[in-house]
N, C-alpha and C positions, 0 to 999 in steps of 0.2 A: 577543466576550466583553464581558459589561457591566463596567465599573470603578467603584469609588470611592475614588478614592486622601487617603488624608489629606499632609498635609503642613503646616508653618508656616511663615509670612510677616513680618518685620519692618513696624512702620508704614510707614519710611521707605519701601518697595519697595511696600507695599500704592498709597500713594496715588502714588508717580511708575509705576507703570502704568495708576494710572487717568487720570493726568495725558498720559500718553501713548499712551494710547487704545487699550491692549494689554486693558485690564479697561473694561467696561462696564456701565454700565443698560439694561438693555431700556425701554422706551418702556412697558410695560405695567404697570412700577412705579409706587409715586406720586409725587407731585413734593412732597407735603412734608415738612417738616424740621421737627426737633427744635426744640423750645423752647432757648431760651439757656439755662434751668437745668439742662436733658438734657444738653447738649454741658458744660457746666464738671461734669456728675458723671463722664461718660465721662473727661476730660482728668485730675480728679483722680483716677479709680480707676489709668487706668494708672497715672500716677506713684507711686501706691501701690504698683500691683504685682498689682490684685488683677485675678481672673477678670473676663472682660468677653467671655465668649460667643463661638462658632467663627463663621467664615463660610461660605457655599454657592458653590463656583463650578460653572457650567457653561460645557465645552466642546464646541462644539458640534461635529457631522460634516461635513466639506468638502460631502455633499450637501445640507444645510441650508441652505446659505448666501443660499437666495431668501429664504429666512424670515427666516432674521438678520437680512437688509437691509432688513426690511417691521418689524421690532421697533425699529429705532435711529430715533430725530431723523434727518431729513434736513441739519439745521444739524449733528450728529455726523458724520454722513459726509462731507459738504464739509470740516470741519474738520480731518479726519485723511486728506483726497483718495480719498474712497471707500473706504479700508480696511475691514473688516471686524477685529474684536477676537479676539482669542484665547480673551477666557471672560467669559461673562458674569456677574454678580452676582447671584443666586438671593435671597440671603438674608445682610444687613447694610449694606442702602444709608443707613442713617440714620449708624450708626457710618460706613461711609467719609464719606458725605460732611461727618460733624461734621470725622474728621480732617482732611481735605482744607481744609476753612476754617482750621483752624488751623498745616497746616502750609505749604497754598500763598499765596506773598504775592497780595493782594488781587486784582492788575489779570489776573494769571492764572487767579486762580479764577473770575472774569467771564468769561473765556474757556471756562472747562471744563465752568461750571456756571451759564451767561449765566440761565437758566432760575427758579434759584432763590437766584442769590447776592445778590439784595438782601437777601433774608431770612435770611443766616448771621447769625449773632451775633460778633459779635469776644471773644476770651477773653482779660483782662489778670490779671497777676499782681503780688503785693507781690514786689519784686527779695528785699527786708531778711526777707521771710517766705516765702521760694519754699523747695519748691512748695507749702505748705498755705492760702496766702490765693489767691482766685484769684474774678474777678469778669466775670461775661456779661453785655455789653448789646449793643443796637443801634445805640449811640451812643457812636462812642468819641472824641468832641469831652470837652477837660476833664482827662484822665488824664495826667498826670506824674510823674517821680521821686516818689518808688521804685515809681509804676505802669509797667509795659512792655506790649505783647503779647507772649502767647504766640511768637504766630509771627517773633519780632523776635528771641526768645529761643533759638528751635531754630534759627535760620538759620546759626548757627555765629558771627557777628560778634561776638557780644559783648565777646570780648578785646579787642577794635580798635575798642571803642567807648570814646574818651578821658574823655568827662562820663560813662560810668559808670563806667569806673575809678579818677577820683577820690573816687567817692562809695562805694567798695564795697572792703574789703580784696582781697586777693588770694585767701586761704584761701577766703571766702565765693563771691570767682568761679566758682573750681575746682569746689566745692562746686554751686552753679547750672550750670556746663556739664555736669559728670559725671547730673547728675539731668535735664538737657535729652537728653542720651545716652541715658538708661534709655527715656524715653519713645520715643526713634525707633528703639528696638532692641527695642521691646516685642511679642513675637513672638504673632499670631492663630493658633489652630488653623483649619485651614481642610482643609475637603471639596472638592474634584474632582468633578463627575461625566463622566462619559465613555462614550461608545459607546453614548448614551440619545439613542430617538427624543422630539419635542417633546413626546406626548402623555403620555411617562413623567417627564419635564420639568416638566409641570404639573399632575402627581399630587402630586411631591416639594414644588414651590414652595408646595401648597395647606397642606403638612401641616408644613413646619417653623415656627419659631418666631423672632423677632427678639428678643434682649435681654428672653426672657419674656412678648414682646406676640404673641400669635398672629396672623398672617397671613388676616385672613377678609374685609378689603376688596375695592373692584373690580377692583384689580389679579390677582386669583387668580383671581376668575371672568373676567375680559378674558383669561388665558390660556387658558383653557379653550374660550375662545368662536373666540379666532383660527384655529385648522385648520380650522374648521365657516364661518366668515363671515372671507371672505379679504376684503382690505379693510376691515376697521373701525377698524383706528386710523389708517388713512389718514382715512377718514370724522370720526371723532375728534378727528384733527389739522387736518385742513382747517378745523372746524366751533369750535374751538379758536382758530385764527386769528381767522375771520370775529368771534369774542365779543373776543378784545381789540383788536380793532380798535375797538370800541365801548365798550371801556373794562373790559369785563366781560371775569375770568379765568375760567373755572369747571371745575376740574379733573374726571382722567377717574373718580373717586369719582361727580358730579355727575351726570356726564353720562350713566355706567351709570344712577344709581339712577330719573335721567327715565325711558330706556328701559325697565326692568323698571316699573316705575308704568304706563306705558303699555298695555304689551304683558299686564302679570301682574298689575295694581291692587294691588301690593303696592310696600313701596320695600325689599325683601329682594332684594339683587342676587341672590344664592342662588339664587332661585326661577326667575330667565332660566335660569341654567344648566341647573337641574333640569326646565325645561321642557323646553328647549334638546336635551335630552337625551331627554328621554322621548318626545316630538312629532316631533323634527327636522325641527324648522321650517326653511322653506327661505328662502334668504338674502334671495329679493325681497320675503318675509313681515316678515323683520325690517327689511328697507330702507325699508319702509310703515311699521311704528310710530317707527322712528326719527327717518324722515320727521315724523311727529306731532307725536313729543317735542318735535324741533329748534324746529319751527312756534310750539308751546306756550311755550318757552322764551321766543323772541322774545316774544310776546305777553306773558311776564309780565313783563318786561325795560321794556318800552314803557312799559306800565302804572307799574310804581314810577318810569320817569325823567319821565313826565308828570304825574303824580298827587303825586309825592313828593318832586319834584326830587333823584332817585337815579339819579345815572348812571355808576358805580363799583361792581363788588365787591369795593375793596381797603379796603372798613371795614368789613365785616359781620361779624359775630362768630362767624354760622354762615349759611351757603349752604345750608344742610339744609334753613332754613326755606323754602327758593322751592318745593322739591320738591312738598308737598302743592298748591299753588298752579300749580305744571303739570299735577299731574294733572287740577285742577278744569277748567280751559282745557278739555283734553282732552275731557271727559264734558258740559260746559255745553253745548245747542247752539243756544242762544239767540243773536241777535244782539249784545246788549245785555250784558255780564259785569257781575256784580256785584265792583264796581273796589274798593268799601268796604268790603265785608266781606275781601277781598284784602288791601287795608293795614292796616287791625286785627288780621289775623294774622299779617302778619307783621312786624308793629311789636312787637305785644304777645310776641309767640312769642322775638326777639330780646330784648325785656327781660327775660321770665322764664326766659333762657337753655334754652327746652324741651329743644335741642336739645346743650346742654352737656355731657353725659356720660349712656351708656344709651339713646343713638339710636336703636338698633334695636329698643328697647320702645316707646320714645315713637311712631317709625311704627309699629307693630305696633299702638298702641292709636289713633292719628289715622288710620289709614285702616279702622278698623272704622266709625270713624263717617265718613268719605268715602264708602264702597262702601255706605252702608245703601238697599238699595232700597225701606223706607219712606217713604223724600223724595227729593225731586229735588237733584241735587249741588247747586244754590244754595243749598238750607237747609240739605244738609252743609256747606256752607263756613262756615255762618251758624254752625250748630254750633259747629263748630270753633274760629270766632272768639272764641266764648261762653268756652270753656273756656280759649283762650289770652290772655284777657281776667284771666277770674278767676285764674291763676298770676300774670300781672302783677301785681294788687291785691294779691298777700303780699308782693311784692318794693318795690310805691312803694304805698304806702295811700293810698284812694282818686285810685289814679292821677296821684300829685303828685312829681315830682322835685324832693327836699332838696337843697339846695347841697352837705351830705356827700357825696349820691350821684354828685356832680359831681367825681371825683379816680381814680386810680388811674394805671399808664401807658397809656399809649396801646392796646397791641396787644391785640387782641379785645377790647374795650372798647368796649358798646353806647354809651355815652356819647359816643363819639370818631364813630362814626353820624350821632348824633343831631346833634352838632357840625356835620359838615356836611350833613346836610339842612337843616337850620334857618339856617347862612350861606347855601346856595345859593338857600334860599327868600327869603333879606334880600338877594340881588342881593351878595352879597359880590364883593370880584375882588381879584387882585395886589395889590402894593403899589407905589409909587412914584411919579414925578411926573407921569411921563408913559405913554399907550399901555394904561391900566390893562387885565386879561384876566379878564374873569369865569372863574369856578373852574369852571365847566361846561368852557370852552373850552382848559384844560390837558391835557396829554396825563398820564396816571397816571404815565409816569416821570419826568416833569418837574415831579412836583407835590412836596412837602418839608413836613411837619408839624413846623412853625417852632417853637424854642422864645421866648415873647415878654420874657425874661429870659436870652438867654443861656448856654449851659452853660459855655462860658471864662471869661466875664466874672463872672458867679458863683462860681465856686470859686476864683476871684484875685483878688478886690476887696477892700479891707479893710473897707470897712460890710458887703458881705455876707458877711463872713467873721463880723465882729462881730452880725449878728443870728444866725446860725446858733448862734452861743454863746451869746447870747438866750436862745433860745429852747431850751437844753440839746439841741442836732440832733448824732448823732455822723456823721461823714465818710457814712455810708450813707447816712442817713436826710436829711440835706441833699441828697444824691443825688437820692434818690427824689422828694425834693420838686421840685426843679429840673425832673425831668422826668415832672413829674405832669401832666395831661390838663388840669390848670385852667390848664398856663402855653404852650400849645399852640394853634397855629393852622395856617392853610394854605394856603401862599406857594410860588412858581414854586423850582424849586432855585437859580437864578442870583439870585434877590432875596435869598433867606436868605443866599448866598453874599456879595453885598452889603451887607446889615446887617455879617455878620459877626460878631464881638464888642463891637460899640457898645449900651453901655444903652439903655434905653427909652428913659428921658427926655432921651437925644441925638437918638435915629433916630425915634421917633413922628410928630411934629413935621414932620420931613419927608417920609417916607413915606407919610404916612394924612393923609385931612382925617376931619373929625369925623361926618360920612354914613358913612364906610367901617370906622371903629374900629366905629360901633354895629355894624356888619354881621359886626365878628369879636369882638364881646362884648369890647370895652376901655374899662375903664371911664373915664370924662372924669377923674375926679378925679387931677389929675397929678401931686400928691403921692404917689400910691398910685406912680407908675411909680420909683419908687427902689427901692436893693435893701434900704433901714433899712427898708420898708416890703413887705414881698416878701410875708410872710403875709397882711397885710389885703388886698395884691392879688389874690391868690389868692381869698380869701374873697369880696371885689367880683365877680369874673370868676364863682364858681362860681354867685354869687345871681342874675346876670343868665340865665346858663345853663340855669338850674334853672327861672329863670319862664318863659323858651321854649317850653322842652320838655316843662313842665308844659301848656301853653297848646295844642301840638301833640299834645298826647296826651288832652286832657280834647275836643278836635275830632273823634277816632275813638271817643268812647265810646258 
């Protein structure tokens, strides 16, 4: 008998079984996450009170259980001694794992979600205005009374925290604990399914919805592909490895849409499936295009860390843009690839954000002109290049970065790219006195995008206290500046650790000679490294920035 039991779940019980490995992710999910601004609208809706959408569990049949084990992280199974889960998570991994960062403290959430907890966001709240003020970054260096975390606040300590008790009445405590309550008692409607084989499984998973966002990435065609090509996320994950061993992450969205490109000249993962299904292609068939793709991959990988000195996909703003550029690989069969037309599209393609929102039009209309058998794929690429050339031109006119265009924060931020191609090209390295490491030779987790001012030292100083009132900056917006792109560089974690909170114009001096400031756009004038001075530094840094990358961009035209 088939079941679908409804039932409701407390947060608190939601995430200590996913904490304890009773609830899972299938591997055939994606691996990313919410924006910081997603996870603080989640966090204030509960404490509102208000709907925030059911969840999907599946459990599975004891004769599943090969399958199960072929769906989990092999780093999941070691960690809970080859367990197998009781249900897996269909439908709201982005809600758990928001909650999960907020309500597991940090060095365990590393543990459960080692995968993608660098990219949680931290969520802090005003104590004096809980729960209605409430602030997401990636950087929770700087936040003090009356700022806390979240997760500081649900852990139940607060009573027995002395420096808050002197600063907060009683009433007001009571008030903050009872409202910390609501949230971890905020009950999810939540579906079961049971007594369903995989294939009914990945009918369901194709057709529900998350939070309103329909489910039509790779992760729903990756299900439907697994009982037809046994082994593929093994192949996936293996293939996964090998890339960030090279520094290069590139999730299984990615790595689908190569294979359909390959196999179907389209980047509609869709179309594998419907092939998938219509053809039933046989596994050694797709092992050969995969084979391809992989091949292709490499190849265009090579190309940008040689041509472009790009040896990272942890600052690309979209990974989308390689896709057209494997296919080319694929169909070129020239010895010789046209490398140029390569980096013009996908320089330009990342500037004019093509791939920003509406991806599956923008491939939909780039590979009508890849696939045209009027020309040879080198003059499609050339095409191509043509056109993500001319989007660029509306975005920096005639092809020139303003020092405006030089700000924002960091994350997806073609600017923060351009940053480092253009240091790695200036032989940039560490910082320090001794032993300096070219930025090529850093491992991506050991790499830290420095703030070159500060975030402690900043928001405690009193000149920088006193230009911020300057300059009328209210507490956010001083924020914002602090960790804008123009005051940002990119230093070993142990070296930022060593700066620490020392100003510039303490630690420059001895960290950097004047060959290595040029290499990370600091400007000489050392007047400018004061915090009375913080805007025109800003302004100096962007102007250098901007003539760079002007200079590297007017090179591809």
């Amino acid at each position: 008998m088939i079941r679908l039991i409804p039932t409701q779940k407390p947060v608190t019980d939601l995430v200590r079984e996913f904490a304890d490995g009773d609830l899972a992710i299938p591997e055939i999910q994606r691996d990313v996450v919410w924006k910081p601004e997603q996870v603080k609208k989640l966090i204030g809706s509960i404490f509102s009170q208000f709907p925030c959408g059911s969840l999907i569990f599946w459990e599975p049949r004891e004769r599943d259980s090969t399958l199960v084990r072929s769906m989990i992280r092999p780093e999941r199974l070691k960690q809970y001694q080859g367990r197998l889960p009781k249900y897996f998570l269909l439908d709201g991994q982005q809600r758990l794992t928001a909650l999960a960062s907020v309500l597991l403290p940090r060095p365990r959430l590393k543990e459960v979600l080692a995968e993608i907890e660098e990219d949680m966001p931290y969520i802090f709240c005003n104590l004096k205005r809980f729960p209605d003020e409430l602030e997401a970054t990636n950087d929770c260096s700087g936040y003090s009374f009356p700022w806390l975390s979240v997760q500081e606040v649900l852990d139940g300590s607060l009573s027995q925290r002395e420096d808050i008790r002197t600063r907060l009445d009683d009433a007001k405590l009571r008030n903050i604990t009872m409202q910390a309550q609501q949230l971890c008692n905020y009950q999810f409607p939540i579906q079961i399914i049971q007594d369903r084989n995989y294939t009914d499984v990945a009918e369901i998973f194709e057709r529900v919805n998350s939070l309103g966002t329909p489910l039509t990435g790779a992760e729903i065609h990756l299900a439907r592909l697994v009982p037809y090509w046994k082994g593929i996320t093994k192949d996936f994950r293996e293939y996964r490895r090998e890339l960030r061993d090279k520094k290069f992450d590139l999730d299984l969205s990615f790595l689908m849409r190569a294979i359909t490109a390959v196999e179907c000249h389209t980047a509609q993962i869709a179309k594998l499936t419907q092939r998938m299904a219509k053809d039933r292609l046989p596994p050694k068939h797709l092992k050969r295009s995969w084979r391809r793709a992989r091949q292709a991959i490499d190849r265009v990988l090579t190309v940008l860390e040689s041509e472009l000195s790009l040896d990272r996909a942890r600052y690309l703003p979209s990974k989308n843009a390689l896709i057209p550029l494997v296919y080319y690989i694929t169909q070129d069969k020239s010895k010789t690839k046209a490398t140029r037309q390569m980096l013009r599209f996908f320089i330009f393609s990342q500037l004019s954000e093509r791939y920003g929102g509406g991806a599956e039009s923008t491939f939909r209309t780039d590979f009508r002109v890849l696939t045209d058998q009027n020309d040879t794929p080198r003059q499609n690429l050339e095409d191509l290049a043509k056109a993500a050339s001319a989007d660029a031109r509306q975005y920096y006119r005639g092809l020139k970065v303003r020092p405006d265009d030089v700000s924002g924060l960091p994350a997806k931020n073609v600017m923060l790219l351009l940053m480092y191609v253009l240091m790695r090209q200036q032989k940039a390295t560490d910082w320090g006195a001794e032993g300096r490491t070219l930025l090529r030779d850093i491992e991506p987790a050991d790499m830290h995008v420095h703030h070159i001012f500060p975030f402690n030292f900043m928001v405690k100083d009193k000149d920088a206290r006193a230009y911020a009132d300057r300059e009328e900056l209210n507490p956010s917006e001083f924020r914002a500046q602090i960790n804008d792109i123009a005051n940002m560089t990119f230093l070993r974690n142990s070296t930022n650790t060593r700066i620490g909170d020392l100003p510039p114009w303490q630690y420059l001096l001895q960290e950097t000679t004047k060959e290595l400031r040029r290499a990370h756009f600091i400007p000489e004038n050392r007047s400018l490294w004061t915090p009375e001075r913080f805007g025109d530094f800003l302004d100096a840094r962007r102007a250098l920035i901007a003539k760079a990358a002007t200079r590297l961009l007017k090179s591809l035209k």
